[in-house]
C-alpha positions as CSV (number, residue, x, y, z in Angstrom):
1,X,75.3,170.6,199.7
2,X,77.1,167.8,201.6
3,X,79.7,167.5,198.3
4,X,80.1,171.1,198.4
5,X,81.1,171.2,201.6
6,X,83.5,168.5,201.1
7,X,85.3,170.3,198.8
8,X,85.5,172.7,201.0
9,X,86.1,175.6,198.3
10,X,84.0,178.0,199.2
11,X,85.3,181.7,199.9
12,X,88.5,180.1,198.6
13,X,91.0,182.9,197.5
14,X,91.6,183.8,193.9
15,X,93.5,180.7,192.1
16,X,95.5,180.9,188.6
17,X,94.4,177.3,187.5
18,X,91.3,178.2,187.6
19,X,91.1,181.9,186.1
20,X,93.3,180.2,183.2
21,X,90.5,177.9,182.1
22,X,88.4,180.6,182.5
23,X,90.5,182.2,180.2
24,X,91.1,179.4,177.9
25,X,87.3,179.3,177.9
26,X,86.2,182.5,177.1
27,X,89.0,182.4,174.4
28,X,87.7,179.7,172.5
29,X,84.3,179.6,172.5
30,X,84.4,183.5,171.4
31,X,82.4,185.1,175.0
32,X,83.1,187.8,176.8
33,X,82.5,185.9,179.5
34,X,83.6,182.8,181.3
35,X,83.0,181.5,185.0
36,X,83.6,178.5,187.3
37,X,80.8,178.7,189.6
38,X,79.9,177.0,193.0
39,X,76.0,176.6,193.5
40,X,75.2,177.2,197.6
41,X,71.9,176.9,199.4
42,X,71.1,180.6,198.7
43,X,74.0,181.6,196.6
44,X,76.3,181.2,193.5
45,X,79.5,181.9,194.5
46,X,82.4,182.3,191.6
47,X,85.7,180.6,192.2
48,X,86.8,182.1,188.7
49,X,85.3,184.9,186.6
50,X,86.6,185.9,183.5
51,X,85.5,189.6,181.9
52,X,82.9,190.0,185.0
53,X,83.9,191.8,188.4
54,X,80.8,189.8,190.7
55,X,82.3,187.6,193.1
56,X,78.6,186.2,193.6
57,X,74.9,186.3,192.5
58,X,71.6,185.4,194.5
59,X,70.8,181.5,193.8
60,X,67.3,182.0,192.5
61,X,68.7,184.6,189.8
62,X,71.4,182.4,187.6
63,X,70.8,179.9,185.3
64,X,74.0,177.6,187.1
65,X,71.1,176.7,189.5
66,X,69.1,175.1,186.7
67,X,72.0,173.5,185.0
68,X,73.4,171.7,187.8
69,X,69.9,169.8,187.8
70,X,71.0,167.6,184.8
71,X,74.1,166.0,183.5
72,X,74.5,167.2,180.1
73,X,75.5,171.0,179.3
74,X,72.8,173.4,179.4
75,X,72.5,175.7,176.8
76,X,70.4,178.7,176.2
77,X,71.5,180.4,172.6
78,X,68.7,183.3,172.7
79,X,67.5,183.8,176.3
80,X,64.9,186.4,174.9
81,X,63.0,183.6,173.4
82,X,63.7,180.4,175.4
83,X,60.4,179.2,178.1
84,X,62.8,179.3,180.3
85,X,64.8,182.1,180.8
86,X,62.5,184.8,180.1
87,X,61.3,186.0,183.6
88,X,65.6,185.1,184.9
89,X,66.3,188.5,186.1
90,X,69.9,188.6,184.4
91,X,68.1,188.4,181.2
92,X,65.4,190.6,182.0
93,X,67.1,192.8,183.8
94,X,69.9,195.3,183.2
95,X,72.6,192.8,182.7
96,X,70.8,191.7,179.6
97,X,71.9,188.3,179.3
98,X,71.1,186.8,175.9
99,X,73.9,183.2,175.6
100,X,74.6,181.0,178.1
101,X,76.1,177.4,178.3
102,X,77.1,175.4,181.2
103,X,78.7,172.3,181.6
104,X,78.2,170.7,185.2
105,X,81.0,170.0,187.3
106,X,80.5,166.3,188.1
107,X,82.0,164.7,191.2
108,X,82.9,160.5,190.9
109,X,80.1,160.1,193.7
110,X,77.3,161.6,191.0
111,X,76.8,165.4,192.5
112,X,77.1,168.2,190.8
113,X,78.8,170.8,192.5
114,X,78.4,174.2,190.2
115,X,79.4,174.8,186.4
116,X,82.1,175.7,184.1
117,X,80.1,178.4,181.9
118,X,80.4,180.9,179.1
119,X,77.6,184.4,178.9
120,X,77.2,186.8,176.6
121,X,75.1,189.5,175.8
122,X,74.5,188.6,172.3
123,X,72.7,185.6,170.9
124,X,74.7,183.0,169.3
125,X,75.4,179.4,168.8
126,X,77.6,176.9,169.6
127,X,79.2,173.7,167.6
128,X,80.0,170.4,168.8
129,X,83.8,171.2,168.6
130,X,82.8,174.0,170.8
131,X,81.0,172.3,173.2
132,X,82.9,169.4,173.4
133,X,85.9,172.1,174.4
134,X,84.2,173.4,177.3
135,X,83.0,169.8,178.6
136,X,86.8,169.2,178.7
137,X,87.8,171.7,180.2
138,X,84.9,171.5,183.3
139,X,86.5,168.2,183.3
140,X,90.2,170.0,184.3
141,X,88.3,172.3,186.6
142,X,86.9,168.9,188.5
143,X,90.7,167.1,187.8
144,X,92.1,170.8,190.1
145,X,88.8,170.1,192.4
146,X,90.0,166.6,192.8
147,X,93.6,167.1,193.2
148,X,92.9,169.9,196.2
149,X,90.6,167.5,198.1
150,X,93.0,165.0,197.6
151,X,96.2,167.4,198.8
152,X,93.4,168.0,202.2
153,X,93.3,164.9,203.0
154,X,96.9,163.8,203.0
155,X,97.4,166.7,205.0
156,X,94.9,166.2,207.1
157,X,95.9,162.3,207.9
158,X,99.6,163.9,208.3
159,X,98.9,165.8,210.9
160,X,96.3,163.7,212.6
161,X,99.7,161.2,212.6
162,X,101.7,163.9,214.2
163,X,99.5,164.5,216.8
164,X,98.6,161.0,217.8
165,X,103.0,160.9,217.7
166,X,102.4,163.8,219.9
167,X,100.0,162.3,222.5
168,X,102.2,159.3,222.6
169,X,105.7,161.3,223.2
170,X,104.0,163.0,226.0
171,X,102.8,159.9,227.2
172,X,105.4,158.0,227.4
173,X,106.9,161.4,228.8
174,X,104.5,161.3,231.5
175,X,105.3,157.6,232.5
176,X,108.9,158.3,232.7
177,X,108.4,161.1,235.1
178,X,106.0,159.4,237.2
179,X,108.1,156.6,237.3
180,X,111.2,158.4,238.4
181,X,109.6,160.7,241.2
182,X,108.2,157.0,242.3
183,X,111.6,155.8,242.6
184,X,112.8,158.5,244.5
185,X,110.3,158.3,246.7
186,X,110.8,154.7,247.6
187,X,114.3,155.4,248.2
188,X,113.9,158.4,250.2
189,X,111.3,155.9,252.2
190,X,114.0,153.2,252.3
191,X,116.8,155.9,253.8
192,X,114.2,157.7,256.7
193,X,114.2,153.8,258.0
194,X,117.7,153.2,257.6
195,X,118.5,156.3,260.3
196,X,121.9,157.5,259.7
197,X,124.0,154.8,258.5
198,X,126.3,154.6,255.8
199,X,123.9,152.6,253.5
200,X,121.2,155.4,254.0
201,X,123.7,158.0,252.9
202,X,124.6,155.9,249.7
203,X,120.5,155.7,249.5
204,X,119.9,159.3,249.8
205,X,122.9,160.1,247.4
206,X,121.3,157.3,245.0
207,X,117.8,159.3,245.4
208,X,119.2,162.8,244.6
209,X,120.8,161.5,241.3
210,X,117.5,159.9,240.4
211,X,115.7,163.4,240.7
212,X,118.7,165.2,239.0
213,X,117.8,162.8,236.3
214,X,114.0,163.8,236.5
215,X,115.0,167.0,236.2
216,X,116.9,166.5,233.3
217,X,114.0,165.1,231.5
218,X,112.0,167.5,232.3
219,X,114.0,170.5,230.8
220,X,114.5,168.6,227.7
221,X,110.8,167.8,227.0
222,X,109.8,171.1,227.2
223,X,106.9,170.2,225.0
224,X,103.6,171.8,225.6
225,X,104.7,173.6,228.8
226,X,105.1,177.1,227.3
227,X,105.0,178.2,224.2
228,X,108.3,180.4,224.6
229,X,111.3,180.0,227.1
230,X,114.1,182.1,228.1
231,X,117.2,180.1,226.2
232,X,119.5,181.5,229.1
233,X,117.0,180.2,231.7
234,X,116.6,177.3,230.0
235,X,119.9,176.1,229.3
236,X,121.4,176.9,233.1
237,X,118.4,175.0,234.5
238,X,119.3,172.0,231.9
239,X,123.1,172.3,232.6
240,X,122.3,172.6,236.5
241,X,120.7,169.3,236.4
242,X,123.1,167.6,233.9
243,X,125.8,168.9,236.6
244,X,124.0,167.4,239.9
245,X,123.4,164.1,237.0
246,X,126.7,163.6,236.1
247,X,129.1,165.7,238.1
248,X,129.5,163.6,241.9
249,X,132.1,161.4,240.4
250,X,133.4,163.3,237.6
251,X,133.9,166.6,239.4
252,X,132.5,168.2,236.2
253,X,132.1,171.9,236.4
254,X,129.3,173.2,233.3
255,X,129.6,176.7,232.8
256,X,126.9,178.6,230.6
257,X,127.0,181.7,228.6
258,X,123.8,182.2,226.8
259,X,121.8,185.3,225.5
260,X,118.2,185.5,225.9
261,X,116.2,184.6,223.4
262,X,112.5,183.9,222.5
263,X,112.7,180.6,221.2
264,X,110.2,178.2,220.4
265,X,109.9,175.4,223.0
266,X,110.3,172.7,219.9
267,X,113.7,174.6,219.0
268,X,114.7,174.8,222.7
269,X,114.0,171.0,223.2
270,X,116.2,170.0,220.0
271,X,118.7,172.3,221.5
272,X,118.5,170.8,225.0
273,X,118.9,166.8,223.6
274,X,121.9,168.2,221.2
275,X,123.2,170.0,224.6
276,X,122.6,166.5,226.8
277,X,124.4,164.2,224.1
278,X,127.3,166.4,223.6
279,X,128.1,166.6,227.5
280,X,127.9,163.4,228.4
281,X,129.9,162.5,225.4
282,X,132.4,165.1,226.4
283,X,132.6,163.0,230.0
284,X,133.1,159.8,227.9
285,X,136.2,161.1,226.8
286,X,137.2,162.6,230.3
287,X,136.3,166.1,229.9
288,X,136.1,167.6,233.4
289,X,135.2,171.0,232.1
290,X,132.4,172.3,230.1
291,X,131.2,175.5,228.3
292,X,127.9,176.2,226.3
293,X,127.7,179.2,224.6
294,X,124.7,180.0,222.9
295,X,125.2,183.8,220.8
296,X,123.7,185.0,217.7
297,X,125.6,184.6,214.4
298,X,125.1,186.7,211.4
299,X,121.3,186.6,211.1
300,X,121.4,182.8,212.9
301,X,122.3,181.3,216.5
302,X,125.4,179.9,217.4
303,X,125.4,176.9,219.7
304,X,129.0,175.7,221.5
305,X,129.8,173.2,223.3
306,X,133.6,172.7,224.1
307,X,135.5,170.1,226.6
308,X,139.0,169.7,227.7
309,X,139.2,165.8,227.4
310,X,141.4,163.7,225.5
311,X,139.9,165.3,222.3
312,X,138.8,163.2,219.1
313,X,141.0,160.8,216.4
314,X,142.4,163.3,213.4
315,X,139.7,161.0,211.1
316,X,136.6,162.0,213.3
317,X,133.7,163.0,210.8
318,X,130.5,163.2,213.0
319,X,128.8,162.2,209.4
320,X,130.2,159.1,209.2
321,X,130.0,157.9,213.4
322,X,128.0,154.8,213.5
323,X,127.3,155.8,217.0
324,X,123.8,156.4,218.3
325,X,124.6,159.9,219.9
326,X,126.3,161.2,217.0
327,X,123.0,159.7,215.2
328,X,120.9,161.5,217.4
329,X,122.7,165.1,217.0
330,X,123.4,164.7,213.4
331,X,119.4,164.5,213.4
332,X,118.3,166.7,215.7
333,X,121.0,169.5,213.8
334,X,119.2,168.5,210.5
335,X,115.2,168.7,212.1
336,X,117.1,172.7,213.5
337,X,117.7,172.8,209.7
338,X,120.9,173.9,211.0
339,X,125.0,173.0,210.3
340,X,127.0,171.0,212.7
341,X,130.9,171.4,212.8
342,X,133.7,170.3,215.1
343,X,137.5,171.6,216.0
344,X,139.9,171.3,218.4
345,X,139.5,173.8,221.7
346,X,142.2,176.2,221.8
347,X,141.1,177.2,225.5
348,X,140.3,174.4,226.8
349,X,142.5,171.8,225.1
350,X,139.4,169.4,224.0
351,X,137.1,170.0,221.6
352,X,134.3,172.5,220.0
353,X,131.0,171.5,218.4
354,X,129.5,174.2,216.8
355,X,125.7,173.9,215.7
356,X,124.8,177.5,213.3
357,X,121.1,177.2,212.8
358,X,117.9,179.8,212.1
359,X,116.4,180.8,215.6
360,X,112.3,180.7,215.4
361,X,111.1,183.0,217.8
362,X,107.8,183.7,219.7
363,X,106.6,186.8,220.2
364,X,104.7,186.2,223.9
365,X,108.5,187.1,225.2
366,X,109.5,191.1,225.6
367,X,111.0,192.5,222.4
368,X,114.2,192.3,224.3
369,X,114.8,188.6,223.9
370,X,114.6,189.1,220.6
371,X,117.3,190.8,219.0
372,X,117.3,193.4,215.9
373,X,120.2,191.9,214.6
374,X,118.6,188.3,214.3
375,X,114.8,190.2,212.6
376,X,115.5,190.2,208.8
């Protein structure tokens, strides 16, 4: 039972690979009848049954149970007169069950898991062409058996990889914030003893930058925190901090125009690291003022963020930019599954980036944040 549960193919739905060796099956041999069957502890449950509508049978009343005890096909050509069929209750009984043969589906480890078998209700015999057919094809039943185990456990070491990338993001997430409320506390500590001189001003001002940047952090790894966020919330809280971050010597003003929508906290945190890249790359080029305009566009979202700096070289391709922030937008635009674009601002005199992507939406948010032009 151990190998049966490691196949893990019980109550499986209907599959076509299967019902067409079934088919196949039933077709060559010349029976009404063809079935890939799974024995259980009290059950023989049918992955495939050709000409029968039973999903399942009782384990003590089908012959599968018997011919999963040896390795070579079972055959019964005359149930009425073979020792040991005659009390079976399928051949008894109603169903009158007269021809069966079974091959045993025969893991690499030496189990036998259930059969690939033909019925009928009529005696008859088989050839070696015939038989040789059907132990071929339980051997393609076993090769699909194989394949799907194999397909779970790549899956299953994928995502135990994701995960354990997961634990270690929010780890190192963890660290980072600790690290940076410790710093401001120090600092804070440092400016109480330096009363109110010009150093402890320069202290304090040092301090609230260091939390801005906490902050920062914080709405960009939204991670496990919610499962759905407000994008308008979220991307004035984001722009707040970047502001407080980056806006003392700069003068920056961030201005945000966003609908609310339901996104997905993953989404939202791509969307906040595109966001943070793009304005302190508009400050690199002395951009003063900022917009970010999220909207949604034709069955998509819209993301905007335009500058009035200097603007970028005729030749710009964000494609072809070797640098690490164009990297890092280029991939997190690719991970939205989304399209990046730029152009010069014609309000503001800088420039636009434009990100069109699919929104994924939650549903714990009020049907409001979710707009019927975005639902296909």
């Amino acid at each position: 039972m151990n190998a049966v549960r490691r196949y893990a193919i019980l109550d499986t739905p209907p599959d076509g690979a299967f019902d067409r060796v079934t088919a196949i099956a039933a077709r060559l041999l010349g029976t009404p009848i063809a079935i890939v069957s799974i024995v259980d502890t009290d059950r023989i449950w049918f992955k495939s049954h050709h000409g029968l509508d039973v999903k399942q049978i009782p384990r003590n009343s089908g012959l599968c149970s018997s011919a999963i005890l040896q390795a070579e096909p079972w055959l019964v050509t005359d149930a009425r007169h073979d020792p040991r069929t005659l009390v079976n209750p399928l051949v008894a009984g109603e169903f009158g069950l007269q021809f069966y043969l079974g091959v045993p589906l025969h893991t690499h480890d030496g189990f036998n898991l259930g059969t690939l078998c033909v019925l009928d209700t009529q005696p008859r015999t088989v050839t070696q062409d015939q038989l040789d057919t059907l132990t071929d094809l339980a051997s393609v039943v076993m090769d699909q058996l194989e394949l799907r185990l194999s397909a779970m456990r790549s899956i299953a070491e994928k995502e135990a990889a994701l995960n354990h990338s997961h634990l270690m993001a929010e780890e190192i997430d963890h660290r980072v914030m600790n690290s940076l409320h410790l710093i401001v506390s120090m600092l804070s500590i440092q400016s109480a003893q330096l009363g109110s001189s010009e150093a402890a001003k320069e202290i304090s001002r040092a301090a609230t930058k260091i939390f801005a940047v906490a902050n920062v952090h914080k709405h960009i790894n939204v991670g496990k925190a919610a499962s759905t966020l407000d994008s308008a919330d979220y991307l004035v809280q984001l722009c707040a901090g970047l502001s407080t971050m980056l806006g003392s010597e700069s003068q920056m003003v961030i201005s945000v125009d966003a609908v609310p929508l339901a996104l997905d906290s993953e989404q939202l945190s791509r969307i906040g690291l595109i966001v943070n890249e793009l304005v302190t790359n508009a400050l690199k080029y002395g951009a003063s003022k900022i917009n970010v305009h999220l909207t949604p566009y034709q069955h998509q979202c819209c993301l905007t963020v335009s500058d009035n700096g200097r603007g970028l070289p005729t030749d710009f391709d964000v494609h072809k930019m070797s640098g690490l922030g164009m990297k890092v937008i280029t991939e997190l635009v690719k991970n939205l599954d989304g399209s990046l674009s730029h152009e010069p601002n014609a309000d503001l005199g800088g420039t636009a980036f434009q990100i069109i992507f699919s929104p994924v939406f939650k549903t714990r948010l009020p049907a409001r944040l979710v707009p019927d032009g975005l639902l296909r």
